[in-house]
MITORPA-383654 format. One line per 3 residues: their letters; for each residue x negated, y, z negated of C-alpha. Coordinates in steps of 0.001 Angstrom, whole numbers. Layout:
% residues N
A = X:Y:Z; ...
//
This chain:
% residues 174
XXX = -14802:-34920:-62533; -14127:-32630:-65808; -16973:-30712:-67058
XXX = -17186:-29750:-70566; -18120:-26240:-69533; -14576:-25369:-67624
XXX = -11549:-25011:-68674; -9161:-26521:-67067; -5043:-25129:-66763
XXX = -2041:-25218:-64861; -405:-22172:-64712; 2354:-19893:-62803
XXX = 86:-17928:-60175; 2397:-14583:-61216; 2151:-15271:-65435
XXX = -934:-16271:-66413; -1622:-16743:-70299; -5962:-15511:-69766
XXX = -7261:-12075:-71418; -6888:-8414:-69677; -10044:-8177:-67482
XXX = -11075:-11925:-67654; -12195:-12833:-64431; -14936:-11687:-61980
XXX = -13786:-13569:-59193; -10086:-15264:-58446; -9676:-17414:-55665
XXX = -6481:-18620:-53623; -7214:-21488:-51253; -4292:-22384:-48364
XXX = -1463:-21112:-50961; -1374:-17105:-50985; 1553:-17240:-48482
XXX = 3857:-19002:-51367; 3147:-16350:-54047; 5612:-13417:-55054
XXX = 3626:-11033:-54781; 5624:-8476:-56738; 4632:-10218:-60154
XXX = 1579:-12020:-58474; -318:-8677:-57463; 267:-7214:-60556
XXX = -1158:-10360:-62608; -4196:-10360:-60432; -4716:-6731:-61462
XXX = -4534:-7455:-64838; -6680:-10349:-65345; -9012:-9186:-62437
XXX = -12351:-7458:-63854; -12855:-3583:-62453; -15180:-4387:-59469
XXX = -14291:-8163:-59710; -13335:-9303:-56350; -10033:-11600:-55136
XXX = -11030:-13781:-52151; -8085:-15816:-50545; -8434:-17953:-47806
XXX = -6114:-20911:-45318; -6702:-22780:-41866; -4330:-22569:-39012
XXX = -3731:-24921:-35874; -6214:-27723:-34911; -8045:-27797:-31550
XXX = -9730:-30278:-29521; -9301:-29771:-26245; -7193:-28324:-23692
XXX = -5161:-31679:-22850; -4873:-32662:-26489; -3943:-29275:-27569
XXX = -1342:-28936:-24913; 496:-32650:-26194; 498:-31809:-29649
XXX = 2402:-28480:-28786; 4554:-30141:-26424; 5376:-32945:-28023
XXX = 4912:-32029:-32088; 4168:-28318:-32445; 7596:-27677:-30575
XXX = 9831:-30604:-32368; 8684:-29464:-35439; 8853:-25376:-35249
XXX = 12249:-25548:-37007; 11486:-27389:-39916; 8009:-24656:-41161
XXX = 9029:-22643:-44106; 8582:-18880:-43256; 6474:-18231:-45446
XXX = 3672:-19988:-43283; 3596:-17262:-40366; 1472:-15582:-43003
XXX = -817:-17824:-42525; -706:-18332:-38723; -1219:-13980:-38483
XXX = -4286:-14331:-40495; -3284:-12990:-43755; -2538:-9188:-41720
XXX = 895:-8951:-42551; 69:-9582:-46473; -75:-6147:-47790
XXX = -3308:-6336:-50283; -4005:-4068:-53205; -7598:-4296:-52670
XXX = -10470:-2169:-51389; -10981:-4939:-48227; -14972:-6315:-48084
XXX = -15614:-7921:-44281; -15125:-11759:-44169; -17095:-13543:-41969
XXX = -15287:-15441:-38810; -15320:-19367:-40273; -14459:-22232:-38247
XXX = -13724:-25519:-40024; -14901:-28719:-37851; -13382:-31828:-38632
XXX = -14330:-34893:-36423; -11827:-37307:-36392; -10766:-40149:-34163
XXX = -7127:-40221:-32836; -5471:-42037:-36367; -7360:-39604:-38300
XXX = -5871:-36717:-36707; -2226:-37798:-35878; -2468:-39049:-40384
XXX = -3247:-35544:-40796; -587:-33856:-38449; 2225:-36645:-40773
XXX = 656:-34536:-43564; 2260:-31440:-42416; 5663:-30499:-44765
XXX = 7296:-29662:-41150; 6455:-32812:-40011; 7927:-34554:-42859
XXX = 11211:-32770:-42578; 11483:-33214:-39224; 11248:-37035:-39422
XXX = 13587:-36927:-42637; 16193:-35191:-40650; 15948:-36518:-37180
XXX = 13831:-39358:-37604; 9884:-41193:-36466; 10561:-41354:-32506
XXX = 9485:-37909:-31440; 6183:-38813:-33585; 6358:-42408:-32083
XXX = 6139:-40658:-28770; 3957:-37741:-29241; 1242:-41208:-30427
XXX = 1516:-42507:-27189; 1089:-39058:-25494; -1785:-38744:-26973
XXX = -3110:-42119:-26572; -3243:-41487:-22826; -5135:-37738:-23300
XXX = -7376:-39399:-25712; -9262:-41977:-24357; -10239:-44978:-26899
XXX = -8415:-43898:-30097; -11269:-45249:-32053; -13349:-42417:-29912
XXX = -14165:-39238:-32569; -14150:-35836:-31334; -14620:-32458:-32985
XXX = -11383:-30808:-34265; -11651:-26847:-34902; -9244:-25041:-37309
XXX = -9750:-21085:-38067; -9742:-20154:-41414; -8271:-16985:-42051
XXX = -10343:-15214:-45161; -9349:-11439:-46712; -11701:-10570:-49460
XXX = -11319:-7177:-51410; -12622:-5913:-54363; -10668:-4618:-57209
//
């Protein structure tokens, strides 16, 4: 829904077009790991208030349980390793291997809980850009068969269960 009082843009994250010292706050939700950071850093600087603060934040893996979590590896996680850009290991380490030109403020340990029955989860694991490629290049049946895999760890697909994904946070103040 647009609001009359925001302004709404698409811009490069490493050029922006807003003022010197514009912002208190700049976010970066699930997409830090795809910046260059030699121009990006620098533009945060720059548009980032003295004292303002640059929060950042992405999820990693999903978890259910034990015998869920041990099919998907098996039977996606693995199939699919090839196919992840590099760039997401960033995201996987938690940010720590991002060097950030911040004074660091403690982030507190988040978990995001989804609950999802069997189709929601497996629609959201399709979702996944290595997933994607991985069918485009070798096709659906590894997919095909990690369903049924999990079809027999699941119980009744239609049954919902909790699925937990960390969320890796660095907050720092400028």
């Amino acid at each position: 829904m647009l609001k009359d009082n925001i302004y709404y843009t698409v811009q490069s994250a490493e050029q922006t077009n807003f003022q010197d010292n514009y912002f208190d706050l700049i976010t970066v939700a699930q997409a830090i790991h795809w910046f260059d950071y030699e121009k990006f850093w620098p533009e945060v600087k720059r548009v980032l208030k003295r004292d303002g603060v640059f929060a950042a934040w992405g999820y990693d893996w999903c978890r259910v349980n034990s015998e869920v979590d041990e099919t998907i590896n098996d039977h996606i996680l693995k199939v699919i390793a090839p196919h992840w850009a590099p760039q997401n290991q960033l995201v996987w380490n938690g940010y720590k291997d991002i060097d950030f030109p911040f004074q660091k403020i403690p982030a507190p340990k988040i978990e995001m809980k989804q609950h999802w029955n069997l189709t929601q989860l497996l629609n959201y694991m399709s979702t996944w850009s290595a997933t994607r490629l991985c069918i485009k290049s070798i096709g659906p049946e590894f997919f095909e068969v990690a369903t049924d895999k999990l079809n027999a760890v699941w119980g009744d697909i239609e049954m919902v269960k909790e699925v937990k994904m960390d969320v890796h946070i660095y907050v720092g103040r400028n």
